[in-house]
C-alpha positions as CSV (number, residue, x, y, z in Angstrom):
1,X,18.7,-4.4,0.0
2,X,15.1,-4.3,-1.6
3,X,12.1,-3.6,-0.3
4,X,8.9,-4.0,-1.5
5,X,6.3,-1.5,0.5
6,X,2.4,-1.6,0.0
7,X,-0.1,0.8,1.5
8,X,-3.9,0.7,2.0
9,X,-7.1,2.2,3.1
10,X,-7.8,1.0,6.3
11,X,-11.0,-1.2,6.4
12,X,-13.4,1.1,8.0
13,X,-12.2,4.2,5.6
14,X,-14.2,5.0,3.1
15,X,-12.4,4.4,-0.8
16,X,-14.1,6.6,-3.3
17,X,-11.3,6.1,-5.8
18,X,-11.8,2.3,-5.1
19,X,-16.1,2.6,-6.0
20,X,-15.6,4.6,-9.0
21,X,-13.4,1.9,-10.3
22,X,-15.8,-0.5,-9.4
23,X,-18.7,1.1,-10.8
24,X,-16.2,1.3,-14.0
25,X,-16.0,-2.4,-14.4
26,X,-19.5,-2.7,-13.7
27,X,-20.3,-0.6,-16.9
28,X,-17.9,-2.5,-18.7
29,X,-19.7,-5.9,-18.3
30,X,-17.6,-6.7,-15.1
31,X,-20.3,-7.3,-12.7
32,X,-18.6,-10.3,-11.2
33,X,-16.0,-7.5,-9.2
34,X,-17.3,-7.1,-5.6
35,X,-15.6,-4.3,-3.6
36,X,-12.8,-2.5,-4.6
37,X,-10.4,-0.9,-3.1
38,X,-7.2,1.1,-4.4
39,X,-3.4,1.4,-2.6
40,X,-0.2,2.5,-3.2
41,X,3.1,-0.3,-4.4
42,X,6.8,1.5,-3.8
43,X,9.9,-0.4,-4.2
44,X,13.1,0.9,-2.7
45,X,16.5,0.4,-2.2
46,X,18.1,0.6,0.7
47,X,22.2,1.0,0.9
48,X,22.7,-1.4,3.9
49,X,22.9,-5.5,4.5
50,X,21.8,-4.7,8.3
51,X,18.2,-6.5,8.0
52,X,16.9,-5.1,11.5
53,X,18.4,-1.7,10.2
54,X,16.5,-1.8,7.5
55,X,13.5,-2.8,8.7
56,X,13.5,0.0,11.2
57,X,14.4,2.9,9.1
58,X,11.2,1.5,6.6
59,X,9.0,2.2,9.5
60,X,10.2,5.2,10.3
61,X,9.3,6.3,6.3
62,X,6.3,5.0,6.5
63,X,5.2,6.6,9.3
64,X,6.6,10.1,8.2
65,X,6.1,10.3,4.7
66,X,4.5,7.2,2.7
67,X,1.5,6.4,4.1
68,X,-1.1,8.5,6.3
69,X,-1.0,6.4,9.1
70,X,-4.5,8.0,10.2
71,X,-6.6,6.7,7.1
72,X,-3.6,4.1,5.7
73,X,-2.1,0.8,6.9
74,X,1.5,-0.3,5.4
75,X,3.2,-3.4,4.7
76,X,6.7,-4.4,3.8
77,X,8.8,-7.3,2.4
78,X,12.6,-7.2,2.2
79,X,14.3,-9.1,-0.4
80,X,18.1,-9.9,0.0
């Protein structure tokens, strides 16, 4: 089974890596772009057909190790 997981800043965190790169497409004539704001995109695989398993044990890695859960939120989609 696939999953597809994307983490973000939370709204009320602060994304300096998400201004620069707006201030970047500002200088190069972009000046349509409003906020940005940069994340993270994994995909993995996941040795089991157990849906609800799967589901769990993603949460369980997202909490521990791929995304900061203090300054991050996380989302996944499973596929198959």
């Amino acid at each position: 089974m696939k999953a597809k997981v994307y983490v973000t800043i939370k709204e009320n965190v602060l994304d300096p890596q998400g201004n620069a790169v707006q201030g970047a497409l500002h200088t190069l004539g972009f000046s349509e772009v409003g906020q940005v704001r940069i994340g993270k995109y994994l995909e993995v695989e996941l040795d089991t057909n157990d849906r609800a398993q799967a589901e769990e044990r993603l949460k369980v890695m997202c909490e521990k190790l791929l995304a900061n859960t203090v300054v991050e939120d996380y989302r996944f989609e499973l596929e198959g």
